[in-house]
C-alpha positions as CSV (number, residue, x, y, z in Angstrom):
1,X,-1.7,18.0,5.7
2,X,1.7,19.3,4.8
3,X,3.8,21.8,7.2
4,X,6.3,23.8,5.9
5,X,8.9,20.7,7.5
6,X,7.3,18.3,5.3
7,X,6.7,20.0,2.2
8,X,10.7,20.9,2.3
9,X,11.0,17.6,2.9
10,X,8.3,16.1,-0.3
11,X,9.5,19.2,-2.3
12,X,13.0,17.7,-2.8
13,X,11.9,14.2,-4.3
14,X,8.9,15.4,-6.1
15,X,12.0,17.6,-8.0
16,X,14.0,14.5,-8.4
17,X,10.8,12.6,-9.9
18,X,10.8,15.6,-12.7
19,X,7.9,17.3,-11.5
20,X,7.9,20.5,-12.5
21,X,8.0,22.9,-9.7
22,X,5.2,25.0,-10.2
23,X,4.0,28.3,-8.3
24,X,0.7,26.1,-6.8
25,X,2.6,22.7,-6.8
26,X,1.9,22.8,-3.2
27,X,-1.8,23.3,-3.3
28,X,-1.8,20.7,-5.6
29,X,-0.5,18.6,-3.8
30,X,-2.2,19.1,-0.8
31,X,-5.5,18.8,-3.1
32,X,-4.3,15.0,-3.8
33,X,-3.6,14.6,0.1
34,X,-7.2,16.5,1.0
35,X,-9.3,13.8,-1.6
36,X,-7.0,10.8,0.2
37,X,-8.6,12.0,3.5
38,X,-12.0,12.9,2.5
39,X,-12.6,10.5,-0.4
40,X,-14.9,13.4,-2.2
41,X,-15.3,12.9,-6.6
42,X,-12.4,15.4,-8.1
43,X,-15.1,17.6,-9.0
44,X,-15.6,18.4,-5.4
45,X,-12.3,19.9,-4.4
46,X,-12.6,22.8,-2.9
47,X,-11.3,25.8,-4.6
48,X,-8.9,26.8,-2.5
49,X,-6.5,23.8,-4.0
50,X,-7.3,25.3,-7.3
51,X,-9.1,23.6,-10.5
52,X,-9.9,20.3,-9.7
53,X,-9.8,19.3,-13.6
54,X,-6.0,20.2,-13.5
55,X,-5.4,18.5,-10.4
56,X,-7.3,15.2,-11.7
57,X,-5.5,15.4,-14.8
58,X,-1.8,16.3,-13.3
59,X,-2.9,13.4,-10.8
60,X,-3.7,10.7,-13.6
61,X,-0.3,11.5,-15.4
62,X,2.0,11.4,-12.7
63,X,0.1,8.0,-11.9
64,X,0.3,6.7,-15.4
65,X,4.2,7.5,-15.4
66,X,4.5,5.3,-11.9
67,X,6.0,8.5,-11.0
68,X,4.1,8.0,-7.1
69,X,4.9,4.9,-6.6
70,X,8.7,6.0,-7.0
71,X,8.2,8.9,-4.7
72,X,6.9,6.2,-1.9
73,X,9.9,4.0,-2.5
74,X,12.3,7.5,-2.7
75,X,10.4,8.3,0.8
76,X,10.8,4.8,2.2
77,X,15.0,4.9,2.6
78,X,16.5,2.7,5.7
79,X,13.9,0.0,6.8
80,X,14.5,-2.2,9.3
81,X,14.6,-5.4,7.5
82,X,15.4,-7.4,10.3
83,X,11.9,-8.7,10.5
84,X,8.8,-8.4,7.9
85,X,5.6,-8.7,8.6
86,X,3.0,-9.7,5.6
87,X,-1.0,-9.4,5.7
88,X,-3.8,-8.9,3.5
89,X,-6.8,-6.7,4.3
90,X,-10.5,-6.2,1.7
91,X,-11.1,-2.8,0.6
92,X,-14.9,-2.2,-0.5
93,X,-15.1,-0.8,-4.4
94,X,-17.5,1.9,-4.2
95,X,-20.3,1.4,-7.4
96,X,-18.5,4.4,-8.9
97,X,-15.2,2.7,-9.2
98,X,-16.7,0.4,-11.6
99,X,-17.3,0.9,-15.8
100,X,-13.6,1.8,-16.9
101,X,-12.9,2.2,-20.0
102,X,-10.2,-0.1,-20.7
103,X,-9.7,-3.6,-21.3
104,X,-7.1,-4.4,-18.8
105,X,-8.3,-5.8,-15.2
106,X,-9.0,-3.2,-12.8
107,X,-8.5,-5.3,-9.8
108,X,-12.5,-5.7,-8.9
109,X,-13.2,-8.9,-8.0
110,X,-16.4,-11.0,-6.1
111,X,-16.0,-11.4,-2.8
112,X,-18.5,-12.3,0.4
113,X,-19.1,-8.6,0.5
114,X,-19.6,-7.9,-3.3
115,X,-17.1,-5.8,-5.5
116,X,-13.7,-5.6,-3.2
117,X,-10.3,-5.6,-4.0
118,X,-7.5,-6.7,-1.9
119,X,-4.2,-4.6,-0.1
120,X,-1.3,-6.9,-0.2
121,X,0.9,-5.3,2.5
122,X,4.6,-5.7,3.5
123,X,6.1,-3.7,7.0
124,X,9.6,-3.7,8.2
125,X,10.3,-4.4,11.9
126,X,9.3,-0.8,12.9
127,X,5.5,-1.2,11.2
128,X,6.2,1.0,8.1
129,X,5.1,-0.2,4.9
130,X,7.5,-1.2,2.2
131,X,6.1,-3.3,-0.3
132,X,2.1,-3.8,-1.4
133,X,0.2,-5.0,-4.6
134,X,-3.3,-4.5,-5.5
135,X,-5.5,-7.6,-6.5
136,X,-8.9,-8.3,-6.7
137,X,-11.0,-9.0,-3.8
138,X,-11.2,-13.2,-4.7
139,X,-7.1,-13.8,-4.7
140,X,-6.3,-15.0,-1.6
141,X,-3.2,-14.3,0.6
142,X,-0.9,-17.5,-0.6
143,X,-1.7,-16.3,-4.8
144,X,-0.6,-13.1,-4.0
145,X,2.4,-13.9,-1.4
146,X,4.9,-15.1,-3.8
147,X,5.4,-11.9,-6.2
148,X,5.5,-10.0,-3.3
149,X,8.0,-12.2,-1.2
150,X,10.2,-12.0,-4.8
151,X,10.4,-7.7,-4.2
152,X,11.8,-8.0,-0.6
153,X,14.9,-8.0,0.1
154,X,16.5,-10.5,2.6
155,X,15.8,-10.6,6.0
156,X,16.5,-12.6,8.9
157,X,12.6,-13.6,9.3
158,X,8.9,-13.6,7.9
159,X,6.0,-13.5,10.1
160,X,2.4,-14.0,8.8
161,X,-0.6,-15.3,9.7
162,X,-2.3,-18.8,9.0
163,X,-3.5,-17.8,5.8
164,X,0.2,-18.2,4.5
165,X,-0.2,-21.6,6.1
166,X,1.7,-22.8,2.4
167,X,4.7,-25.5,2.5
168,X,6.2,-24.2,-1.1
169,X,5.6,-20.5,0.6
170,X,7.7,-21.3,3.3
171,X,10.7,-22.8,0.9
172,X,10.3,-19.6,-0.8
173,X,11.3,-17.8,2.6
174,X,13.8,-19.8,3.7
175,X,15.3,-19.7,0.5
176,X,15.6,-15.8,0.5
177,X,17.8,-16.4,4.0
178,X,14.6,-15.8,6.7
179,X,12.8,-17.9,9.0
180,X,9.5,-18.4,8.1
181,X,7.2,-17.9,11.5
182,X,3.6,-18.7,9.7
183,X,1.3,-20.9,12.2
184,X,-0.1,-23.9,10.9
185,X,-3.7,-24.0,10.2
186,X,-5.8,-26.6,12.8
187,X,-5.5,-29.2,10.3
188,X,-1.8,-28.8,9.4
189,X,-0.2,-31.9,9.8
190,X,3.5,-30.3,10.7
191,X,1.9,-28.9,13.8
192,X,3.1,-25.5,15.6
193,X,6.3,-27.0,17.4
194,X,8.7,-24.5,16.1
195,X,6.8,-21.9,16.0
196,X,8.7,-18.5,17.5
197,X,5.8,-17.2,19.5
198,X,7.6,-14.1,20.7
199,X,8.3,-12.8,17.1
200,X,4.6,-13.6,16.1
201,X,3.4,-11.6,18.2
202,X,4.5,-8.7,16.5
203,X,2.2,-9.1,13.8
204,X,0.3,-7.0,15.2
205,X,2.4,-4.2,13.5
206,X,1.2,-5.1,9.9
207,X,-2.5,-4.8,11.2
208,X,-1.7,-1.4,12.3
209,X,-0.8,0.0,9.3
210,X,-4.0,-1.1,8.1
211,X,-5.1,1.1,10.5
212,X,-3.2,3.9,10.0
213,X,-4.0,3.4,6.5
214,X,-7.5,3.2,6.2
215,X,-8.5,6.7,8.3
216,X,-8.4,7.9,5.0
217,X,-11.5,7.6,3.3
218,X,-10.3,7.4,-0.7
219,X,-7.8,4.3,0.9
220,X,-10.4,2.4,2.9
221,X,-13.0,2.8,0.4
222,X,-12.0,2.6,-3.5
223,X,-13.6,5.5,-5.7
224,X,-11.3,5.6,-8.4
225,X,-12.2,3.4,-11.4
226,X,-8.6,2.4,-12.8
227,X,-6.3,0.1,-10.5
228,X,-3.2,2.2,-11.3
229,X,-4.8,4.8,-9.9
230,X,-5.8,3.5,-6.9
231,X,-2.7,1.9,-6.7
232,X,-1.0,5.8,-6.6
233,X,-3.6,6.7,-3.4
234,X,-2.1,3.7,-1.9
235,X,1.7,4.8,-2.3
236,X,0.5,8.1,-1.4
237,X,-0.6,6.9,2.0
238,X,2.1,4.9,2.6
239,X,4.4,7.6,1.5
240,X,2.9,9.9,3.9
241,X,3.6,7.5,6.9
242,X,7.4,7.6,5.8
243,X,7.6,11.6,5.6
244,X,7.8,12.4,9.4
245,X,11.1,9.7,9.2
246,X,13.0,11.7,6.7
247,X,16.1,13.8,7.7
């Protein structure tokens, strides 16, 4: 998944995270990026990327140290934060995701389609992700809004769908200096009057890197038991959708 363009590009920040720049750092890598696409068990890895115990376990400590989440945010350098555009999406927890062995919350929550969890995603005005948080698949969009609103930094508007249909979510907004364009539900008493139909259109941006996000197989459906974990495949994608941007 990584051309020699890329991997010059990736090489550089993985450096700057302290990863040690090994003589197979680049297979590694590309053995993370191959089980993001795929979505096969570690043990699975084809050879050619090496041993997949090392990988796993080089994997697990760089995700333990947040060190991919600051490689996604490293990646993720002049957004358009003229607009943002906010959405939630289910992911289905595959039954081998479940049984950690910790007793922290995993992020696994009951849903209408069983054990799911839920992608809390934030675009700039050109669709590329900048912000996201992990809950379980029962937190709805408005629970999960705020947190993620308070990492954002201010932009001249916020466009989401009726399911951030929230008074107090919209103060929150407009207190950050944007213009909330959120429809109001059927029942909303406010009613749709000022709503900016031209910008809401562009929502659809959000749902597309849903899209783009979910062809890969370990993103779409969650294999891997502990949230931070998961949480690292996530950055990875969204880190990958960044890399083509890079000077």
């Amino acid at each position: 998944m990584l051309n020699d363009e890329c991997w010059s590009k990736l090489e550089k920040i993985l450096l700057q995270e302290s990863i040690d720049n090994k003589r197979n750092l680049r297979m590694m890598v590309e053995g993370i990026l191959y089980r993001m696409r795929v979505g096969c068990p570690w043990r699975d890895l084809p050879r050619v990327f090496g041993c997949w115990n090392s990988i796993y376990k080089r994997f697990n400590a760089w995700s333990l140290s947040r060190k991919w989440l600051n490689i996604f945010k490293a990646l993720a350098v002049d957004p358009d934060w003229e607009w943002r555009f906010m959405d939630g999406s289910y992911v289905k927890a595959h039954q081998h995701s479940a049984g950690a062995a910790s007793q922290e919350s995993q992020a696994i929550g009951k849903s209408r389609a069983g054990n799911t969890i839920r992608i809390h995603l934030a675009v700039d005005g050109y669709g590329l992700p900048v912000e996201f948080e992990i809950t379980g698949g029962e937190v709805n969009d408005c629970s999960a809004a705020p947190d993620l609103i308070a990492r954002l930094p201010d932009a001249k508007a916020m466009s989401a769908d009726k399911g951030y249909d929230s008074e107090w979510l919209r103060e929150q907004i407009t207190k950050k200096g944007a213009r909330a364009v959120i429809p109001g539900k059927r029942n909303s008493l406010k009613g749709n009057a000022d709503m900016d139909w031209g910008l809401y259109q562009y929502r659809h941006l959000v749902e597309n890197a849903f899209a783009r996000l979910k062809q890969y197989r370990a993103i779409a459906t969650r294999y891997d038991k502990l949230k931070r974990n998961y949480e690292s495949m996530v950055a990875i994608a969204c880190g990958y959708l960044w890399l083509p941007t890079r000077a």
